[in-house]
C-alpha positions as CSV (number, residue, x, y, z in Angstrom):
1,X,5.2,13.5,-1.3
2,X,6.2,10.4,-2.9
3,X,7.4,12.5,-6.1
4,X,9.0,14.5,-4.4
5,X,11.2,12.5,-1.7
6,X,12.3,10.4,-4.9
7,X,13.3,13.5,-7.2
8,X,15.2,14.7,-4.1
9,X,16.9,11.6,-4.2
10,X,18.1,12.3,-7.6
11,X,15.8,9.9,-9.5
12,X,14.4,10.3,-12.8
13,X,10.8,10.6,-13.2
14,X,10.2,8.9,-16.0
15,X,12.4,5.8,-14.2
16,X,9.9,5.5,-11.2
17,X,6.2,7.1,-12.1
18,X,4.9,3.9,-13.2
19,X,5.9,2.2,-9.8
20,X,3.9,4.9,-7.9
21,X,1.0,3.8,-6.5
22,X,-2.5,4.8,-7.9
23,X,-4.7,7.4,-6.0
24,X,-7.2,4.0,-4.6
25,X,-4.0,2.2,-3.9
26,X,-2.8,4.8,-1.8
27,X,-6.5,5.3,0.0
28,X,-6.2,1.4,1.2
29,X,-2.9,1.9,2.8
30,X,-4.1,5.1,4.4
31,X,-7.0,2.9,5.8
32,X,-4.5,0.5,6.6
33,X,-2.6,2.6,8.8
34,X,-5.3,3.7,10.3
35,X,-6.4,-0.1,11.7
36,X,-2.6,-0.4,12.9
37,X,-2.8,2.9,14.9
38,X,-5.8,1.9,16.5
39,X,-4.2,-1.6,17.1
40,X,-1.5,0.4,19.4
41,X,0.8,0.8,16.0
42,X,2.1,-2.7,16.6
43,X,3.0,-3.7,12.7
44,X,0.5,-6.7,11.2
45,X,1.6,-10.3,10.4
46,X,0.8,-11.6,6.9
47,X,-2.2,-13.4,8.5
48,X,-3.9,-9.9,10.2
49,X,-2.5,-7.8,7.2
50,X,-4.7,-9.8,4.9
51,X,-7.4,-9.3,7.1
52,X,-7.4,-6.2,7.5
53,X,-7.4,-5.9,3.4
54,X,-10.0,-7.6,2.9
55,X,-12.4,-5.9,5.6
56,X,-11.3,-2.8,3.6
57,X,-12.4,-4.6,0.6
58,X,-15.8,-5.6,2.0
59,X,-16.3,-2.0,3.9
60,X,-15.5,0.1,0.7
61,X,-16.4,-1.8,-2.4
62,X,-14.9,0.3,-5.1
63,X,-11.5,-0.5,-3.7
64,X,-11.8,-3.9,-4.1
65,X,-9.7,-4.0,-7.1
66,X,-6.8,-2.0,-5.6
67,X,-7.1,-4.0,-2.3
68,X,-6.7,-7.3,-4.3
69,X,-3.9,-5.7,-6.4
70,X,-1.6,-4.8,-3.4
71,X,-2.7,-8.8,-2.0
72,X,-1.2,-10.4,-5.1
73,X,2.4,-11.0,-5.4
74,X,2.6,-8.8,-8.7
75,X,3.8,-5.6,-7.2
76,X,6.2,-6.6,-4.5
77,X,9.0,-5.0,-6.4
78,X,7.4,-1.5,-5.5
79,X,9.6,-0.1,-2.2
80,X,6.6,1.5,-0.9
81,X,4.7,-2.1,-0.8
82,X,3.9,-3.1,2.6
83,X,5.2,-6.8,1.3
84,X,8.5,-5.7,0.7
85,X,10.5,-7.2,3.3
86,X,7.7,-9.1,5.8
């Protein structure tokens, strides 16, 4: 879907593919969305976001790395980061 909306757009894959996020990244933010539907969809502050992260983190081990990659500051530039813009 991602691929798709952004070659719709008229962008060139090998300008964004790298900035995609990786299959685990992409698992954390569908378990993200998850907590904040069952929060009554109200969007997280930084405080509850990084929370939420790192319950994620301690529930599902193997995502640790990608949970701690989308905590850092390193991929902010990324438009689908839930950082961009809070």
């Amino acid at each position: 879907m991602l691929v798709s909306e952004r070659l719709r757009g008229g962008e060139d894959p090998w300008d964004f593919m790298e900035d995609l996020p990786s299959v685990d990244e992409l698992v954390v933010f569908i378990l993200r969305a998850e907590n904040i539907a069952e929060n009554g969809g109200a969007r997280p502050s930084a405080a509850r976001h990084y929370r939420v992260l790192r319950q994620i983190a301690l529930d599902y081990p193997p995502l640790t790395p990608a949970v701690w990659r989308l905590l850092g500051d390193a991929n902010t530039h990324r438009r689908w980061d839930a950082n961009v813009g809070a």
